[in-house]
N, C-alpha and C positions, 0 to 999 in steps of 0.2 A: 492575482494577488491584490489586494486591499491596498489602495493607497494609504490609508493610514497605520499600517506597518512596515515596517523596513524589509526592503527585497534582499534578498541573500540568494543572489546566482548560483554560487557554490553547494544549494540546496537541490538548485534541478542537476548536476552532475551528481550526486546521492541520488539521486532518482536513475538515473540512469545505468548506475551499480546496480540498484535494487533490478531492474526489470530485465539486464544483463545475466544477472541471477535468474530470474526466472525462466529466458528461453531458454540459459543452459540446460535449466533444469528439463525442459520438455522437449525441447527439439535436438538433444543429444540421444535420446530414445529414440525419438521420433524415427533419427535418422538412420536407427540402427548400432548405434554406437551402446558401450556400456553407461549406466548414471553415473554421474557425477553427485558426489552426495551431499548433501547441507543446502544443493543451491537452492532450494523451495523456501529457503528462510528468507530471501529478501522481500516477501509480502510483508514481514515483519518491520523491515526497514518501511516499508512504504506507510504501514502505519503509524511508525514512532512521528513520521515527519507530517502524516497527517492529523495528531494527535496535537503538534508544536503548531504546525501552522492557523488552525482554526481556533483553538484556543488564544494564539495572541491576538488573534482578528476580531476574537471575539471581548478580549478584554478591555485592547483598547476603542468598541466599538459602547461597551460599560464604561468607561471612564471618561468617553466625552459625554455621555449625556447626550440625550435625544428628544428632543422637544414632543415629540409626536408616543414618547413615551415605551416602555421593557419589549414591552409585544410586537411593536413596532420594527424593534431592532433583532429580535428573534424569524420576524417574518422576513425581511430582508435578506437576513443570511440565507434560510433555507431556499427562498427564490434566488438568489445567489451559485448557491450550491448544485441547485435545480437545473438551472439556464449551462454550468460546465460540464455537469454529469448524465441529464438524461437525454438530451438531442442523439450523440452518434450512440451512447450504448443502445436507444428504442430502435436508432435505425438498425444497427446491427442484429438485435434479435427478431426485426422486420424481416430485414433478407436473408437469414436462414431461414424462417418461415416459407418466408417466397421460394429459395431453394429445396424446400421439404416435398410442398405444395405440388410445384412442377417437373419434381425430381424423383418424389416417391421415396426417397435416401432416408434413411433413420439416421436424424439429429439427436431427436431425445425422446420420450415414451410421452405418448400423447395423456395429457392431463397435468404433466409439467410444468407448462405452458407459467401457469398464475405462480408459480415459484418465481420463474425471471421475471416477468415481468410487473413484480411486484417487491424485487428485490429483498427476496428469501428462499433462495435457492441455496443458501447454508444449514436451512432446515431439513435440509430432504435430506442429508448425511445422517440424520438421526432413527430415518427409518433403515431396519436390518434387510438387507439381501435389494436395495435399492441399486436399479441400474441406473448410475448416472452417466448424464453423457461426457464422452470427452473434451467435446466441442465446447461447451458451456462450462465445466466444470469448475474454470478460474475464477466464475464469477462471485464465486460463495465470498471472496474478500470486499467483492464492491458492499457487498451486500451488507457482511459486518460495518462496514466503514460508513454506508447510511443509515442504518441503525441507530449509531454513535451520533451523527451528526440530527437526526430528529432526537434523540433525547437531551444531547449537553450541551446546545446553547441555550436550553430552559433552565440549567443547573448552575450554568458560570452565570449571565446576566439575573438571576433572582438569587443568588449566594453571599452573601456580602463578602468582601473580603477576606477578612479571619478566619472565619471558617471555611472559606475555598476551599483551602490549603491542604485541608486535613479529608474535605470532599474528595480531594484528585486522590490521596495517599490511599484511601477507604478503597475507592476503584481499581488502585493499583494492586490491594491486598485481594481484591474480588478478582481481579484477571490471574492469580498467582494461585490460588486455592481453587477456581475452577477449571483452569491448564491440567491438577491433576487428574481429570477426569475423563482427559484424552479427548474433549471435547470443544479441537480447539476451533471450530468450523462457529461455535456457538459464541454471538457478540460478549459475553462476559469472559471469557475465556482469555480475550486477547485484549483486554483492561488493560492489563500493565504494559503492554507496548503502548497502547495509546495513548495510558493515563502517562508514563514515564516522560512524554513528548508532550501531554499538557503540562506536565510537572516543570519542565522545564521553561516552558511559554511563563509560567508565573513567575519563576524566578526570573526569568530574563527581562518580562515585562516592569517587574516592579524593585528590580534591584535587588532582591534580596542576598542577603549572606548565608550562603549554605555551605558549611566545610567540605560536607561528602564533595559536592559539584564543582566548588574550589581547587579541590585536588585533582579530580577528575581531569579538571583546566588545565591544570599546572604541570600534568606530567603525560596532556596527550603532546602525542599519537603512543604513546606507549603504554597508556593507561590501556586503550582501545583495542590496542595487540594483545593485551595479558586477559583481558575480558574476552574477545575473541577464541584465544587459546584454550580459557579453560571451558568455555562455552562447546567445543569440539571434547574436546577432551571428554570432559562429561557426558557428551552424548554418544562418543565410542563406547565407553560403559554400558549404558543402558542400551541404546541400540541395538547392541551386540551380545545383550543378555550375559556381560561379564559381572555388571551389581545393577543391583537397582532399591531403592526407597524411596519413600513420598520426599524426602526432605533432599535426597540427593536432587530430585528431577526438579522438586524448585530451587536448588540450589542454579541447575541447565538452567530455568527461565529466568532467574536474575540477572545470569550471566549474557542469556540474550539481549534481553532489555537494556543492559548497561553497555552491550558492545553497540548494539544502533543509537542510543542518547548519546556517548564519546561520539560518537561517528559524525552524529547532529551538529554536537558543541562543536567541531573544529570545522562543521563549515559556517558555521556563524561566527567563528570568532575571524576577529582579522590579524591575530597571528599569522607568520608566516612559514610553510615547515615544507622543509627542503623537497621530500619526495612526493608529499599530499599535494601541497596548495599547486604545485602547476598542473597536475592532473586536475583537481576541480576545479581552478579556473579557467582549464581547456573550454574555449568556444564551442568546438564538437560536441562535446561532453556536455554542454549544457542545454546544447538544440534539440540531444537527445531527448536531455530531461523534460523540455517543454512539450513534446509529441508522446512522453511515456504512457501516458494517460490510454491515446491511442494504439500505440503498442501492446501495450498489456492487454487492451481489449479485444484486439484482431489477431491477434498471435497464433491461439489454439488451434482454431479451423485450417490454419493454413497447410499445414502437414496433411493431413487427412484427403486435401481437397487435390495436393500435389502427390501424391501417392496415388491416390487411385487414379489419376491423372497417367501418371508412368505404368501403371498395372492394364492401365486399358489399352494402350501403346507398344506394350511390351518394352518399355525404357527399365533397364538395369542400372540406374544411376550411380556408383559409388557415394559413402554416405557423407562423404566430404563435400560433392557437388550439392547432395542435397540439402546438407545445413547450409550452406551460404546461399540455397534459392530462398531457403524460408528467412533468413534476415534478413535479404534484400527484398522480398513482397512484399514480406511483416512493415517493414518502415518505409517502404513508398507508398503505401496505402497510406500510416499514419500521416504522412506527410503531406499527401493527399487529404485527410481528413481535419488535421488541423488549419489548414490554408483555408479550405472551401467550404468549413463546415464548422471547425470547433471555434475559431478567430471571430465569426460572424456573435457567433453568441457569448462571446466574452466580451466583447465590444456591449453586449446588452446589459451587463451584467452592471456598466458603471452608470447604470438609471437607478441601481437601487443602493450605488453604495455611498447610504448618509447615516 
């Protein structure tokens, strides 16, 4: 986090929801269990909040001014950006390499390769009858997420103000019209969660009076419930092939968008509300959120690599046993990774942040 914005701990227990959601969502399969359904949405959460956090980083990193001048402070980000993101995810697509190499196991279809590791592996969802791998397949979110971050700190620092505003909104309306094209693997697609989470970074950073968000304030956590609500709601519909329209399904993504920004605002405000704030101010909760990064990134393989593990052994695990092996590897690994390996490089990160 940037020292010159304000830390909201309550932000890394949102992160910890989000990526909570995510292994629901795969390692309930994994383990033989039926889905759970919706939990693949908190990629969403992850990028409402990375949507808030870089944009105020970035704002206030515009409004101090910078001797050495715009470019200056665009380069720093993304070496910034650089030094947290690509250390453990290269290493990680190193050693399944290495385990491919010396294993002969099919990870992914060789020619792949310059997807990951070029972080456009959300392209490959566009070609028909593509075998993606499992192993890798999470990554298509990193992937949207640096995308976002080489284009819109060139957007926020050369924008003037005034017209920011109406910059973020445009984006929001870009991620809302190309959602309907089921395309949501594709960086425009998923604008309005991101832009929603800049949107708010500019309100926040600059005081603005915004009624809609006013309100939003005034009547969470229940605002958050009723967006939530109809957010489900509407997707039993269509899901389920009971209704469907263009305008119903953006109707579903507004509703998304506005259930992860509530979600955002109440862990930055410092209200205090009876059932939420002890949960995000959980310590636990928030160690998570620092290692999520990790988590989310070591997650996948781990089923695959513990299955065929008990399949060679002839281990009959119940599926009970074997979702709590993969939470517990999952985050002794990240634990492992953030300690010995992510900490080192965020330590670097405060050479460039002027």
């Amino acid at each position: 986090m940037s020292k010159y914005i304000s830390y909201f701990p309550k932000i890394d227990s949102l992160r910890t929801i989000a990526v909570t959601m995510t292994l629901l969502a795969h390692f309930i399969t994994d383990a033989g269990w039926k889905r759970i359904e919706y939990m693949n949405q908190g990629v969403y959460l992850f990028f409402t909040i990375s949507g808030f956090l870089i944009t105020s980083i970035l704002l206030k990193a515009k409004d101090r001014g910078n001797e050495k001048g715009k470019i200056s402070v665009v380069i720093n980000f993304i070496i910034r950006r650089g030094l947290r993101l690509f250390p453990i995810y290269y290493l990680f697509l190193l050693a399944l390499i290495c385990i491919k190499y010396f294993t002969n196991l099919w990870l992914w279809n060789d020619g792949f390769g310059i997807y990951y590791f070029t972080y456009t592996s959300n392209f490959l969802f566009f070609s028909e009858d593509i075998d993606q791998s499992s192993l890798v397949g999470h990554i298509w979110t990193l992937g949207v997420e640096e995308q976002f971050y080489i284009l819109w700190p060139w957007l926020i620092i050369f924008f003037n103000k005034k017209p920011l505003k109406y910059l973020i909104v445009f984006f929001i309306l870009c991620g809302l019209v190309f959602s309907l094209f089921y395309i949501k693997r594709f960086p425009f697609s998923n604008y309005h969660t991101l832009g929603i989470g800049a949107f708010l970074a500019y309100i926040n950073t600059y005081k603005v009076q915004n009624v809609f968000f006013q309100l939003i304030n005034k009547y969470n956590p229940a605002s958050c419930f009723l967006f939530i609500l109809l957010f489900f709601s509407i997707s039993q519909l269509i899901d389920h092939h009971l209704v469907y329209s263009n305008a119903l399904f953006i109707c579903r993504e507004i509703f998304l968008m506005l259930s992860t920004v509530s979600l955002l605002m109440i862990a930055i405000s410092d209200r205090k509300y009876k059932i939420i704030s002890p949960l995000l101010n959980n310590k636990i909760m928030q160690y998570i959120g620092k290692i999520s990064y990790g988590i989310y990134l070591y997650h996948k393989p781990i089923p695959f690599f513990i299955n065929m593990l008990c399949k060679k052994n002839n281990w009959d695990l119940p599926p009970v046993v074997l979702f709590i092996i993969y939470i517990i590897i999952t985050i002794m690994i990240a634990i492992l990774s953030y300690k010995y390996i992510e900490l080192f490089f965020l330590k670097l990160k405060e050479k460039f942040d002027k």
